[in-house]
N, C-alpha and C positions, 0 to 999 in steps of 0.2 A: 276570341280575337287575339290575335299575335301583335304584343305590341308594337312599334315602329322600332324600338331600338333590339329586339331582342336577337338579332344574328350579331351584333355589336358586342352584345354582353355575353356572349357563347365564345365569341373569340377571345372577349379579355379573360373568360373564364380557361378556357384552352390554354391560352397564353401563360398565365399562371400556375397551371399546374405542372407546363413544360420546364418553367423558370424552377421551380421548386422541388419538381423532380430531379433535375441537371446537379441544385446546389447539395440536396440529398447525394446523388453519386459522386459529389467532388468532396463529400465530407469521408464517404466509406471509401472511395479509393486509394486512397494514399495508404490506409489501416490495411487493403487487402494487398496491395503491393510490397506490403511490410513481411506483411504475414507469409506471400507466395516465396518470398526471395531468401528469409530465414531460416522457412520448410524446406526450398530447393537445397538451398547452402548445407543448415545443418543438418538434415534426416541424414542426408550422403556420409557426412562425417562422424554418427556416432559409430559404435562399435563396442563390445564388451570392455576391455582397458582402459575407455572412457571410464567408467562408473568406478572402477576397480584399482585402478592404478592411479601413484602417483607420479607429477610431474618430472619428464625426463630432464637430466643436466640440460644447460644449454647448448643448441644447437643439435641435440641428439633426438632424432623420430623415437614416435612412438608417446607412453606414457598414457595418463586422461589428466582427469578432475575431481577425481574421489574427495579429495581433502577440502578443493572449494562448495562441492553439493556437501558436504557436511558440515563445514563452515559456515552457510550461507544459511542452514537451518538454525545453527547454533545462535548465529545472531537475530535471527528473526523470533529467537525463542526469548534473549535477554530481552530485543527492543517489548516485547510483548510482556516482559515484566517488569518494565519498567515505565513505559509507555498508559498501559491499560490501567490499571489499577489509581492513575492519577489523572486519567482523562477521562473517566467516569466518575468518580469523583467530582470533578472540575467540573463535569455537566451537572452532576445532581445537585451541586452546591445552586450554579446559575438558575437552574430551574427550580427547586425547590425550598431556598434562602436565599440571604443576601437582600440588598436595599438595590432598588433600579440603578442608583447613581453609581455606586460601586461594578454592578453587574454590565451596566454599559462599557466601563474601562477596561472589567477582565475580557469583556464580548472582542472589544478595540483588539485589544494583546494578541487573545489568541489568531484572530484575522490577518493581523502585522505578521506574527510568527510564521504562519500557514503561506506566508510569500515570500519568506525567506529564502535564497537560494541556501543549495544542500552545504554549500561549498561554506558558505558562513559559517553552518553549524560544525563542520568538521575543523574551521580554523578554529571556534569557541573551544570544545571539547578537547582540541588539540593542548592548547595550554593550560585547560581546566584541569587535565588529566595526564597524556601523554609526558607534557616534557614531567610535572612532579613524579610521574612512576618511570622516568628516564626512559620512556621506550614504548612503542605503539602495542597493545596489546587487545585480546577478544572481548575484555571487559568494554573499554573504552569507543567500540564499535559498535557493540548492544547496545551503549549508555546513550550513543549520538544518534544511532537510528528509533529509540525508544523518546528521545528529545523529540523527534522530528514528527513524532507518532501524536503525541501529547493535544495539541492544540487542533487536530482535527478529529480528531475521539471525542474532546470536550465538545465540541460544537455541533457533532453530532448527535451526541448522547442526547444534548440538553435540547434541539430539535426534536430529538424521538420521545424523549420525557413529557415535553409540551403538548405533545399529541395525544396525551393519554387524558379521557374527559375529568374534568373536573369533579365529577359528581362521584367520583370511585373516591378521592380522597374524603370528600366531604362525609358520605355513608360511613366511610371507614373509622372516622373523626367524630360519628354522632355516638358510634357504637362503643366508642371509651380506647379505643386504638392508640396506642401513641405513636405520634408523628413519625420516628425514624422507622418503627414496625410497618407504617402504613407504605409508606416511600419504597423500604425495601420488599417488602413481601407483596404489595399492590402494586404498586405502580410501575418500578423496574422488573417485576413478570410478566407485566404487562406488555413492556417496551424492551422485551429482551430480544426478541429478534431484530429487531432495528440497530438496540445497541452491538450485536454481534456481526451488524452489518456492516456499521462504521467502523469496528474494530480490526475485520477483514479489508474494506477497505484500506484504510490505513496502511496496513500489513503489504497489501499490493504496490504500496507505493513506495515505500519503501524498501523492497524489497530489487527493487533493480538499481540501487544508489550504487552510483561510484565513486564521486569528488569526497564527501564524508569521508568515505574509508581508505583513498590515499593518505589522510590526515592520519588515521587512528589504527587498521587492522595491521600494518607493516607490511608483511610480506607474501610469500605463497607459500608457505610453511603448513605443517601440521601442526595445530594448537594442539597439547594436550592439558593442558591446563587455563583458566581463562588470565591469569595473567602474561604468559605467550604470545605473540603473532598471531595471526587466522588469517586465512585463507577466505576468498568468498565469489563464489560465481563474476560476478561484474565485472569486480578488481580484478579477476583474470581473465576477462575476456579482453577489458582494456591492456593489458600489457600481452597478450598474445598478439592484437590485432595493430600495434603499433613496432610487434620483433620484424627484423626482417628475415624470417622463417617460412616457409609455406606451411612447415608441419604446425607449425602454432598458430596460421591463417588458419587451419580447415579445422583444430581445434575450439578457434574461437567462436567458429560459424556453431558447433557441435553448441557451446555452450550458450550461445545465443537462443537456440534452438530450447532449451533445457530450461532458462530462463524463462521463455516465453511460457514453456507449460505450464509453467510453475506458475507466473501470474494467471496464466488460463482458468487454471484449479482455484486460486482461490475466488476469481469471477465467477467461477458456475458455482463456486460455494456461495456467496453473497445469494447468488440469483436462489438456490435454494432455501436461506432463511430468511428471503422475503415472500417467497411464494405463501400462497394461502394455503394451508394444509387442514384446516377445517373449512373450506368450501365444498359444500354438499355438492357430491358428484352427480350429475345429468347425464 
């Protein structure tokens, strides 16, 4: 028998998945809209001299970004050593020592940190660094995006660490193991794809900053040394996209374009070291 309400419950049922579908398309739309208008803009504008070349004097066509895509690597190479190595740390401390009451206040830190706008940390650094070495340089732009890296690594980690059972350390611990062998050799190989997921993470998001490094990288120079200037994708996108040039418009769409890949790449890397790669194939 069909209950008395049951055409009722089929439309609230309807209803709902209308509702839910709509807020689904209004969350991806605005991402694909993103996506269509920085592909139309920039695909058009790259060209070999992009890659190759550097920037033309002012107001003169032509030129690229060569010096920003290798700036832009050089700095996500310092924040990645400076960033990594103490925000896994920071995790393995939280999950694997420390007293709760302590572990709560650095848990607090890192969360306050992680909301900080970018612009903060580039005015910190600015004075931390910049004015004592008289002048903005590629050091001091790794150091602020590797800051910014720190406290979402940590919090990562120490989630990925918590996941791993219990009973690997305890075995490991019956067997005469000591505690730092068990932690490094068990557990964080355990939790290493995870960790290398937050660490890319991380990398992606910092990676498109630009208030930071008006404070610290200076200019559109070619660094060749890290206490120099550096150049960096972002920072020139933002000072192309605010000249009044058209050539350094259709530049900045090039590098917006450029930008995007580059975060693309390191998202389909994440999604790669989280995949299950020992799932038995069907």
């Amino acid at each position: 028998m069909t209950a008395p309400n049951h055409r009722w419950r089929q439309f609230k049922d309807l209803l709902m998945r209308v509702v839910t579908f709509a807020c689904a398309i209004l969350v991806v739309a605005p991402l694909i809209l993103i996506f269509y208008h920085i592909v139309k803009q920039g695909f058009s504008s790259l060209n070999f001299a992009f890659f190759t070349q550097l920037p033309k004097p002012l107001g003169e066509k032509g030129g690229g970004m060569a010096n920003a895509i290798v700036g832009t690597f050089v700095l996500l190479a310092e924040a990645a050593v400076v960033g990594v190595p103490v925000g896994v740390l920071g995790g393995v401390f939280l999950s694997e020592y420390g007293s709760s009451k302590l572990n709560w206040w650095v848990r607090f830190a890192a969360d306050v940190l992680n909301g900080v706008p970018s612009i903060t940390w580039g005015v910190v650094v600015y004075g931390l660094m910049v004015v004592p070495m008289h002048g903005a340089s590629a050091l001091a732009g790794g150091v602020v995006l590797g800051l910014m890296m720190i406290p979402l690594v940590m919090r990562t980690t120490e989630e990925v660490l918590q996941l791993v059972p219990g009973g690997y350390r305890e075995a490991a611990l019956a067997l005469g193991i000591a505690k730092w062998k068990t932690i490094v050799q068990i557990v964080i190989r355990t939790a290493l794809k995870g960790i290398v997921t937050g660490v890319l993470l991380a990398l992606a998001r910092v990676a498109g900053e630009t208030a930071p490094l008006l404070f610290t990288t200076g200019n559109l120079g070619w660094a060749h040394k890290l206490t120099e200037p550096i150049a960096a994708i972002p920072l020139q996108i933002y000072v192309y996209a605010i000249s009044p040039y058209d050539d350094w418009h259709r530049q900045a769409w090039a590098g917006a374009f450029i930008l995007l890949l580059l975060v693309l790449a390191i998202n389909v890397g994440v999604r790669f070291f989280t995949r299950d790669r020992f799932q038995s194939k069907t």
